[in-house]
KEDORO-819287 format. One record per residue: residue number from 1; residue in one letter; x, y negated, z negated of N, C-alpha, C in turn. Coordinates in nm, 4 decimals, always signed. Layout:
NUM/A/X/Y/Z/X/Y/Z/X/Y/Z .
...
END
This chain:
1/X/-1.5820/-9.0399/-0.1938/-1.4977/-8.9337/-0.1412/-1.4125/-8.9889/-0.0266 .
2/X/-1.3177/-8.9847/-0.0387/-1.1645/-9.0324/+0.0870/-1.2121/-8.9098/+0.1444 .
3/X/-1.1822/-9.0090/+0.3553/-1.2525/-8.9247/+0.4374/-1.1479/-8.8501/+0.4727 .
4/X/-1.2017/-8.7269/+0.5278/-1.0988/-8.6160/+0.6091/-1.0326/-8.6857/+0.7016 .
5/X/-0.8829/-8.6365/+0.7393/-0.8007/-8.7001/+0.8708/-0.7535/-8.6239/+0.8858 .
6/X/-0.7039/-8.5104/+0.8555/-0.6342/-8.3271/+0.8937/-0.7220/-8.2167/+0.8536 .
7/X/-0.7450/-8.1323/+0.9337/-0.7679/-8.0344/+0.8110/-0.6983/-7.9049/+0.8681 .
8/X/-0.6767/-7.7851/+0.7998/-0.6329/-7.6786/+0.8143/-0.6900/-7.6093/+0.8366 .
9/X/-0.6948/-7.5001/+0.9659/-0.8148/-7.3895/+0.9749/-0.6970/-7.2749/+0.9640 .
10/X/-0.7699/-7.2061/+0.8869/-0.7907/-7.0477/+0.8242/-0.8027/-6.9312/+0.8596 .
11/X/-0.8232/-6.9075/+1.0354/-0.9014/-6.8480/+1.1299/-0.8040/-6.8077/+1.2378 .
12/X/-0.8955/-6.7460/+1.3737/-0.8200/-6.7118/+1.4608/-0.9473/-6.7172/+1.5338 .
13/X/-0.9406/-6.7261/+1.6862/-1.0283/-6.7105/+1.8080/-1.1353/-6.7690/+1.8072 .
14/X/-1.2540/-6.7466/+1.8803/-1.3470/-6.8364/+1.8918/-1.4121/-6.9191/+1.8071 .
15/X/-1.3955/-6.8663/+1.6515/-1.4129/-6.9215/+1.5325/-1.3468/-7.0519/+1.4799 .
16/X/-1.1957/-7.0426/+1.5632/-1.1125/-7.1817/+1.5088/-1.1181/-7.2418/+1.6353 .
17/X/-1.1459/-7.1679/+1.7828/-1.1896/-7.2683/+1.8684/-1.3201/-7.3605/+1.8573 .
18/X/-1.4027/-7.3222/+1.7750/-1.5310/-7.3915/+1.7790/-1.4844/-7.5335/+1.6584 .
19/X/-1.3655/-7.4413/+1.5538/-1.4231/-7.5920/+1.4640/-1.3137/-7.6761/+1.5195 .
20/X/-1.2185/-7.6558/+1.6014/-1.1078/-7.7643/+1.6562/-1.2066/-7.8534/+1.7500 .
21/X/-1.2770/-7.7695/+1.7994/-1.3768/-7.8765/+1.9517/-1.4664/-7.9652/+1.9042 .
22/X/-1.5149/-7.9045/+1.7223/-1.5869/-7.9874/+1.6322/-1.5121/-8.1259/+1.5657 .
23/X/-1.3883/-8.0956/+1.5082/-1.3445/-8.1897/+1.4658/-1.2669/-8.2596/+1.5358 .
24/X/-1.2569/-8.2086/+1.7013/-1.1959/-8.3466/+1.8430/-1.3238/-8.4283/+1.8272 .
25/X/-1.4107/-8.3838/+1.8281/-1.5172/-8.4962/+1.8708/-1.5727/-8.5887/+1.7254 .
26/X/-1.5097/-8.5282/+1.6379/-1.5336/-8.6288/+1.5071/-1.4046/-8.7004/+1.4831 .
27/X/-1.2669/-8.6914/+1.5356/-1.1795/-8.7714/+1.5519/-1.1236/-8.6678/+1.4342 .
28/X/-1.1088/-8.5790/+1.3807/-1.0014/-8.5324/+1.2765/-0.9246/-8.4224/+1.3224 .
29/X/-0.7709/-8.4853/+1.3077/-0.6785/-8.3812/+1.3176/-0.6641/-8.2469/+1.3126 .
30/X/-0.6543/-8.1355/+1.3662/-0.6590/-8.0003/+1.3403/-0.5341/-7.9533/+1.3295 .
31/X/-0.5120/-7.9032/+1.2417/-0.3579/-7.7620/+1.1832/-0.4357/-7.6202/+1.2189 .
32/X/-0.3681/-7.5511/+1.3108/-0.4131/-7.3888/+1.2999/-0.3394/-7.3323/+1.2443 .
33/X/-0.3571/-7.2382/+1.1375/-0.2868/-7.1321/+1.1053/-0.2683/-7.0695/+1.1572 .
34/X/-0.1597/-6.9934/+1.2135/-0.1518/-6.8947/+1.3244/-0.0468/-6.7622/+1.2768 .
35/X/-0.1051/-6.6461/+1.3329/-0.0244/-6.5097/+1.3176/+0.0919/-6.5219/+1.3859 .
36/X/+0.2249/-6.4471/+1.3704/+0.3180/-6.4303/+1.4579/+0.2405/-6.3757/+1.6378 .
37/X/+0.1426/-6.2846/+1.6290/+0.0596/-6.2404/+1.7603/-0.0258/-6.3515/+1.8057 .
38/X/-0.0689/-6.4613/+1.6967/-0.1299/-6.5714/+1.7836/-0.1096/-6.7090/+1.8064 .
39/X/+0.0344/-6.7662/+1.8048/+0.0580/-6.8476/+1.8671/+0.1158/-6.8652/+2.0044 .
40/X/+0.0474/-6.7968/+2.1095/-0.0079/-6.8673/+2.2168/-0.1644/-6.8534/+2.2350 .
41/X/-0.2459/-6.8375/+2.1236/-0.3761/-6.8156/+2.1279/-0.4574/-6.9597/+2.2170 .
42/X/-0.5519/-6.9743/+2.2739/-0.6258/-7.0906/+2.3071/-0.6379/-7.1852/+2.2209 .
43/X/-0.6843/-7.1222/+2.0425/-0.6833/-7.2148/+1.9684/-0.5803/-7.2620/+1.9324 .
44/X/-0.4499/-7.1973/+1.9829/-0.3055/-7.2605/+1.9369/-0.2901/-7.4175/+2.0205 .
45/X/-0.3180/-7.3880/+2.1711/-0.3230/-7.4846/+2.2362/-0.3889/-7.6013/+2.2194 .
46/X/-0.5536/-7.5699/+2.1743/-0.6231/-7.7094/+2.1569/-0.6619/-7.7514/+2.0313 .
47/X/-0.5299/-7.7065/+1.9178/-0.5245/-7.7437/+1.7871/-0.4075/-7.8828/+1.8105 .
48/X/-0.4562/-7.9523/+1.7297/-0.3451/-8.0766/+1.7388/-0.2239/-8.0310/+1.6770 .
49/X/-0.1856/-7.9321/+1.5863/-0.0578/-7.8942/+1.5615/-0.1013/-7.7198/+1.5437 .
50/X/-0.0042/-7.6188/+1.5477/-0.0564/-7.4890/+1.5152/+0.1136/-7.4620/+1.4475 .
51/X/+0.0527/-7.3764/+1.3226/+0.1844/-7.3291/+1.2204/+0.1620/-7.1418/+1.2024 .
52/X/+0.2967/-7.1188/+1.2234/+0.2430/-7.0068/+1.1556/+0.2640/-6.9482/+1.0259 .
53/X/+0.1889/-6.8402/+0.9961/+0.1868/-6.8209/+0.8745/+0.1875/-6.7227/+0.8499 .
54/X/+0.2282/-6.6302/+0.9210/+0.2835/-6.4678/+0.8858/+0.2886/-6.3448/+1.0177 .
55/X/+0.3113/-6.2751/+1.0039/+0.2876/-6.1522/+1.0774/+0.1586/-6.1482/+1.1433 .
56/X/+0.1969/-6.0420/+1.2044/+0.0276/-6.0284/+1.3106/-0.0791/-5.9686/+1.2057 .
57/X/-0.0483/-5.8952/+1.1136/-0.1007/-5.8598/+0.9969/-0.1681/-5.9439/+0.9605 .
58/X/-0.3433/-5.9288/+0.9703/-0.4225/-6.0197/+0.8780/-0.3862/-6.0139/+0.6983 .
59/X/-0.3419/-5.9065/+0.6998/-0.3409/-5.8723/+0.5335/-0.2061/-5.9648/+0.4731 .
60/X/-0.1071/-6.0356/+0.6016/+0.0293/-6.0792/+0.5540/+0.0105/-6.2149/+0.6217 .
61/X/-0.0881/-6.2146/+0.6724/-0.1405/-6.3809/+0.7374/-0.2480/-6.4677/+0.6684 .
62/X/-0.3631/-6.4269/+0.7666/-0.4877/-6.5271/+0.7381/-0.5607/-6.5035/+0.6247 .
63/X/-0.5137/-6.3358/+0.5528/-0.5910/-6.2769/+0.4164/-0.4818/-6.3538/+0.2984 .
64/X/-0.3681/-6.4652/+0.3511/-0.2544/-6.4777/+0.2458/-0.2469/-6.6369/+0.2031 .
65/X/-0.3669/-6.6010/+0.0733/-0.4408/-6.7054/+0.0124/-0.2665/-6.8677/+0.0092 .
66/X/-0.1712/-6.7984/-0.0703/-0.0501/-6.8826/-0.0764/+0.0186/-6.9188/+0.0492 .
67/X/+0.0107/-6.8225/+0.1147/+0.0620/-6.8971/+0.2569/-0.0226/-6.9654/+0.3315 .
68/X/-0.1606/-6.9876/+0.3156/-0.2160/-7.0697/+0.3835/-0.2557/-7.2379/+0.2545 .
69/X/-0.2522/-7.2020/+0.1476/-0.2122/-7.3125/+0.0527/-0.1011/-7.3842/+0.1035 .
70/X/+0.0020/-7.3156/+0.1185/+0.1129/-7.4293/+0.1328/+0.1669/-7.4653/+0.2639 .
71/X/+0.1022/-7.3917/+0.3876/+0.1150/-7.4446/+0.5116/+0.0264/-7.5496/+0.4999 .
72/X/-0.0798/-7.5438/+0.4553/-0.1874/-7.7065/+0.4345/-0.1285/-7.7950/+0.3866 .
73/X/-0.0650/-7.7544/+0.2822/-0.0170/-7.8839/+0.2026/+0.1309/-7.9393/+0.3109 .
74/X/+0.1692/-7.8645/+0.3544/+0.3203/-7.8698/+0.4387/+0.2672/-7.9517/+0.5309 .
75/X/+0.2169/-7.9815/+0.6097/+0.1210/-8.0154/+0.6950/+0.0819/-8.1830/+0.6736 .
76/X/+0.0654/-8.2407/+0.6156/+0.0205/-8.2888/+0.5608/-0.1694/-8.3270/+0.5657 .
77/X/-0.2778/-8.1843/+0.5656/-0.3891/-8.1601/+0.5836/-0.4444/-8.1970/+0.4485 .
78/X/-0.6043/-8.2316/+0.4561/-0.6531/-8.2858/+0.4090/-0.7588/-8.1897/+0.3279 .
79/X/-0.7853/-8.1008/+0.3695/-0.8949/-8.0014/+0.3816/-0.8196/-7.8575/+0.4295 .
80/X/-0.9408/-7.7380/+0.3510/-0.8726/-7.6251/+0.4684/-1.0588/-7.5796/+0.4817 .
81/X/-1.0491/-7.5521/+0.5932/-1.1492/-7.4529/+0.6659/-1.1157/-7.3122/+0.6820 .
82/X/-1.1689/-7.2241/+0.6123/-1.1775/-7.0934/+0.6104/-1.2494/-7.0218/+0.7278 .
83/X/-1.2905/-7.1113/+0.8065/-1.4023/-7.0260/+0.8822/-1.4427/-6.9196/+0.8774 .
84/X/-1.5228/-6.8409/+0.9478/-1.6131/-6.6861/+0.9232/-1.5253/-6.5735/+0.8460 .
85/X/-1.5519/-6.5397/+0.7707/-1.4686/-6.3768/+0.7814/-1.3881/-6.4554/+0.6962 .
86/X/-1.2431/-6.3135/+0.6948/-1.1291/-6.3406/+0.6452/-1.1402/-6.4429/+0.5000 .
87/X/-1.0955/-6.5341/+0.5162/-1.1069/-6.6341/+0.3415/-1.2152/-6.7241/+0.3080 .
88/X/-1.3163/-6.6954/+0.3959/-1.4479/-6.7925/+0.3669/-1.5172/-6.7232/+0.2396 .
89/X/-1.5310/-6.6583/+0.2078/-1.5955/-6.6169/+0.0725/-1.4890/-6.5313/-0.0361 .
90/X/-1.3453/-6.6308/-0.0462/-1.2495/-6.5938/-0.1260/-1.2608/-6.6732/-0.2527 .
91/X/-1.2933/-6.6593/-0.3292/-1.2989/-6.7628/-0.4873/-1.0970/-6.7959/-0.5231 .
92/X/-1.0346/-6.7411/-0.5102/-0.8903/-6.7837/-0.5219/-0.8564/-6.8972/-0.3917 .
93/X/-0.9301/-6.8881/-0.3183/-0.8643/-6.9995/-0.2073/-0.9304/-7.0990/-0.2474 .
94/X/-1.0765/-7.0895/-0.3146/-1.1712/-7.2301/-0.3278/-1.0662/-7.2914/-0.4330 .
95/X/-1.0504/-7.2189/-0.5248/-0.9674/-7.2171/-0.7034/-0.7925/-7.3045/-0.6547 .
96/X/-0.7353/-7.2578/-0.5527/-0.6443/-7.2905/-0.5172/-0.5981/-7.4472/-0.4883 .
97/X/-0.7390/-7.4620/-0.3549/-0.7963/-7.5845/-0.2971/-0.7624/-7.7267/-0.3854 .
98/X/-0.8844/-7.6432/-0.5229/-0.8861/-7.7617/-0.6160/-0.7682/-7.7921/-0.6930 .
99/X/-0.6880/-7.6823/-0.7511/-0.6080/-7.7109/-0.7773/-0.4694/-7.7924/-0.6889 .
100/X/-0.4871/-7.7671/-0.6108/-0.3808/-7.8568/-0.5239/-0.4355/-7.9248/-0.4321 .
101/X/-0.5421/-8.0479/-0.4943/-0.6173/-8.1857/-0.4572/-0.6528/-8.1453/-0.3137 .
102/X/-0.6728/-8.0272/-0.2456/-0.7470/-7.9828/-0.1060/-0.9059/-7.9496/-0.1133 .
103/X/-0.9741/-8.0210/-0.0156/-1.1080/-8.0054/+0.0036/-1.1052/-7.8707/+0.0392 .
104/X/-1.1807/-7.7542/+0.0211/-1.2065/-7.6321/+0.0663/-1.3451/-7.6647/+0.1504 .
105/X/-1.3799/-7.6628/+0.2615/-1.4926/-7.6669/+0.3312/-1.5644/-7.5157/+0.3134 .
106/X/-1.6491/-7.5488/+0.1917/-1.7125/-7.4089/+0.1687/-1.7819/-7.4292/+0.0172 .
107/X/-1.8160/-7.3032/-0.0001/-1.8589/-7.2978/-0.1225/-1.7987/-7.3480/-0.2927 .
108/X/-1.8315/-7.3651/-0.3760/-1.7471/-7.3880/-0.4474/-1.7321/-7.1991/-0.5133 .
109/X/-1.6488/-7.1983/-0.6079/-1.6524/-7.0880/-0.6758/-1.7382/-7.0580/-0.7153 .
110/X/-1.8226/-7.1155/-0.8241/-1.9285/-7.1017/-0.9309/-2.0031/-6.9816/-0.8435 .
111/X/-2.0328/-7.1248/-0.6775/-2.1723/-7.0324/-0.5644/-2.0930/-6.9141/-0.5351 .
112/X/-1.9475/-6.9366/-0.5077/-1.9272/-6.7952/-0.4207/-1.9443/-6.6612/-0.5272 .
113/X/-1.8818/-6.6501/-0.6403/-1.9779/-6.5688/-0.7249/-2.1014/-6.5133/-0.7246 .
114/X/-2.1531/-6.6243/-0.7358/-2.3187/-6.5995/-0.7639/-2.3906/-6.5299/-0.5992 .
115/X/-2.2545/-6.5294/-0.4991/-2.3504/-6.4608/-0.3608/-2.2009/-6.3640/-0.3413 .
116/X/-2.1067/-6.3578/-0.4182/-2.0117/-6.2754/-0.3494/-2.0234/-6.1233/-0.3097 .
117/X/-2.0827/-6.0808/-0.3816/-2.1764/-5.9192/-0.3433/-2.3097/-5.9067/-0.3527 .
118/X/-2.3761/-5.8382/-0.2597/-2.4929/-5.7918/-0.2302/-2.6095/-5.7450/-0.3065 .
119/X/-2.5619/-5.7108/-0.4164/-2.6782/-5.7048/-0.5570/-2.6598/-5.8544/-0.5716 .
120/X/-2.5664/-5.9015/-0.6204/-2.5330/-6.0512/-0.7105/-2.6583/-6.1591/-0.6664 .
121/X/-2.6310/-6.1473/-0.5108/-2.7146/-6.2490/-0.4293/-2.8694/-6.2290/-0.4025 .
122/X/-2.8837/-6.0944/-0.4401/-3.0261/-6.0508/-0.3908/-3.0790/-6.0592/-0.5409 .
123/X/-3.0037/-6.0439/-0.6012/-3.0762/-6.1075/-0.7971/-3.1219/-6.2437/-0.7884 .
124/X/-2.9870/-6.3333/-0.7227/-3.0790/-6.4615/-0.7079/-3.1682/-6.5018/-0.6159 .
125/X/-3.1245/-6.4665/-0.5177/-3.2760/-6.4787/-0.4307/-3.3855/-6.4667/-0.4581 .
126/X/-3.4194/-6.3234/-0.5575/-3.5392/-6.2935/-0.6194/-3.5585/-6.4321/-0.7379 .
127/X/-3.5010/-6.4217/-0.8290/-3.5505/-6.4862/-0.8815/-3.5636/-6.6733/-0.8764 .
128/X/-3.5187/-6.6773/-0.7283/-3.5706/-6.8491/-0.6472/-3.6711/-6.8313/-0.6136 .
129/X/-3.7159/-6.6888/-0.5983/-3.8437/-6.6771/-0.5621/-3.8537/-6.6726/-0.3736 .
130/X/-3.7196/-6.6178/-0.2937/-3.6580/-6.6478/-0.1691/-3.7720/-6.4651/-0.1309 .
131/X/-3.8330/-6.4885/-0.0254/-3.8800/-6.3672/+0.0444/-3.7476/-6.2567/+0.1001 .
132/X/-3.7673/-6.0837/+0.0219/-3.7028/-6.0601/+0.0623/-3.7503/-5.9332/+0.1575 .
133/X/-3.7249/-5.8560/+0.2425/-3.6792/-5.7682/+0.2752/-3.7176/-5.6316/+0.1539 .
134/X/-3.8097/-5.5083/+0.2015/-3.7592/-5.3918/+0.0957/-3.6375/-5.3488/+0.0798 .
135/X/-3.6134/-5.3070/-0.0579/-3.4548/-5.2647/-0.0845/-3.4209/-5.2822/-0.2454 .
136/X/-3.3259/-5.1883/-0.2417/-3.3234/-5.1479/-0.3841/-3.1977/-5.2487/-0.4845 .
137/X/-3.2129/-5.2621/-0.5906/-3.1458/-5.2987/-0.7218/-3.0083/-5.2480/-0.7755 .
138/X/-2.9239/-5.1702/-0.6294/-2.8495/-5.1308/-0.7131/-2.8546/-4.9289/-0.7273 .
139/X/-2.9325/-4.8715/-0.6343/-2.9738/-4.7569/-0.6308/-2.8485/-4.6817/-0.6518 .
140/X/-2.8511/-4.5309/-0.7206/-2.7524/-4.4549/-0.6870/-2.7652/-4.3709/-0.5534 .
141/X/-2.6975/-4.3175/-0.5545/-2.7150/-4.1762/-0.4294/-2.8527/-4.1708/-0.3985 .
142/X/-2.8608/-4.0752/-0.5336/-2.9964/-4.0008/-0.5619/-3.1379/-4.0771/-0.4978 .
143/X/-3.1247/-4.1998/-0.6219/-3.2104/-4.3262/-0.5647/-3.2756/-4.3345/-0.3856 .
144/X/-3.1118/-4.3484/-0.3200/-3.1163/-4.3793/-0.2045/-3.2155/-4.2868/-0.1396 .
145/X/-3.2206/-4.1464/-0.1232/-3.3236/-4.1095/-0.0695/-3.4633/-4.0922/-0.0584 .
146/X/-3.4790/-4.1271/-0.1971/-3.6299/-4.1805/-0.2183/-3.6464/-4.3185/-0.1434 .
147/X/-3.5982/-4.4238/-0.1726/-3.6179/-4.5659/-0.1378/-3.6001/-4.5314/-0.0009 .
148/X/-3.5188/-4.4129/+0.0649/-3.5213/-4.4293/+0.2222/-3.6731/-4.3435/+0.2786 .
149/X/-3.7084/-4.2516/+0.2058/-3.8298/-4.1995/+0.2255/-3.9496/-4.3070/+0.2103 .
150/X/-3.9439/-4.4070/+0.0989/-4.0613/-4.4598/+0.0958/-4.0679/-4.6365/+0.1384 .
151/X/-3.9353/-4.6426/+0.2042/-3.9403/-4.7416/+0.3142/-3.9848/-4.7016/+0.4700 .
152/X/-3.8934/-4.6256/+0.5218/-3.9240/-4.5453/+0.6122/-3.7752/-4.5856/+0.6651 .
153/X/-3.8044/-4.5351/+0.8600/-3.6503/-4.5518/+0.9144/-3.6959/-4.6186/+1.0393 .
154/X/-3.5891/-4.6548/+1.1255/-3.4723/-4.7088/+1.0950/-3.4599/-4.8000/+0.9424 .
155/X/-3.3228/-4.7439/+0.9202/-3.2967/-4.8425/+0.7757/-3.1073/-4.9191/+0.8154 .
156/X/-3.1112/-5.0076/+0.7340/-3.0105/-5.0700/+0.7793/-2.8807/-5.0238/+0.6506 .
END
């Protein structure tokens, strides 16, 4: 595997400050993606380059799988980091990634599937045999108040 030397973060605030302070001290370049509202953010400052990539609108920014594809590639980044939230558990950005020779630091598709919703993941857990927590399969309404009666409360 050819090593990382850019990568693109995906993010905003303490989330893209943590992985810029991560990858100063591993020697790799950082690109921030940035909103029209956050380039003068902190992480704008202690990103080695910061681009932006849309409106203050997460939904026209950091949620905008193509505009953060081709600010990476514009860039000339190596990788994109999705960090928390927002495009870390997007299967079109992993899908994207590969298709346009970018490391996605994350899951591949196949996994993000197999954990992308809350039944999906608690099917496999069970059957890894992973300790879980009481809680239901998928309950309807109805369901729900039994399973909340015969768990008890607080319930989450």
């Amino acid at each position: 595997m050819t090593p990382i030397r850019r990568i693109f973060i995906a993010n905003r605030g303490e989330i893209a400050v943590r992985i810029i302070r991560t990858c100063r001290a591993l020697g790799i370049e950082t690109v921030l993606g940035v909103s029209e509202a956050d380039r003068d953010s902190l992480g704008a400052r202690l990103a080695t380059r910061a681009v932006c990539i849309g409106p203050a609108s997460s939904a026209l920014s950091y949620l905008n799988v193509g505009a953060v594809v081709h600010a990476a590639k514009a860039t000339g980044c190596d990788a994109i980091h999705p960090g928390y939230g927002f495009l870390s558990e997007n299967r079109a950005l992993a899908e994207a990634c590969a298709k346009e020779g970018l490391v996605f630091i994350g899951p591949s598709p196949d996994n993000l599937d197999a954990v992308g919703d809350k039944l999906t993941a608690r099917s496999h857990a069970q059957k890894a045999g992973v300790p879980l927590v009481p809680g239901a399969d998928g309950a309807t309404a109805a369901d729900a108040d039994q399973l909340a009666e015969a768990i008890g409360f607080p319930m989450l």
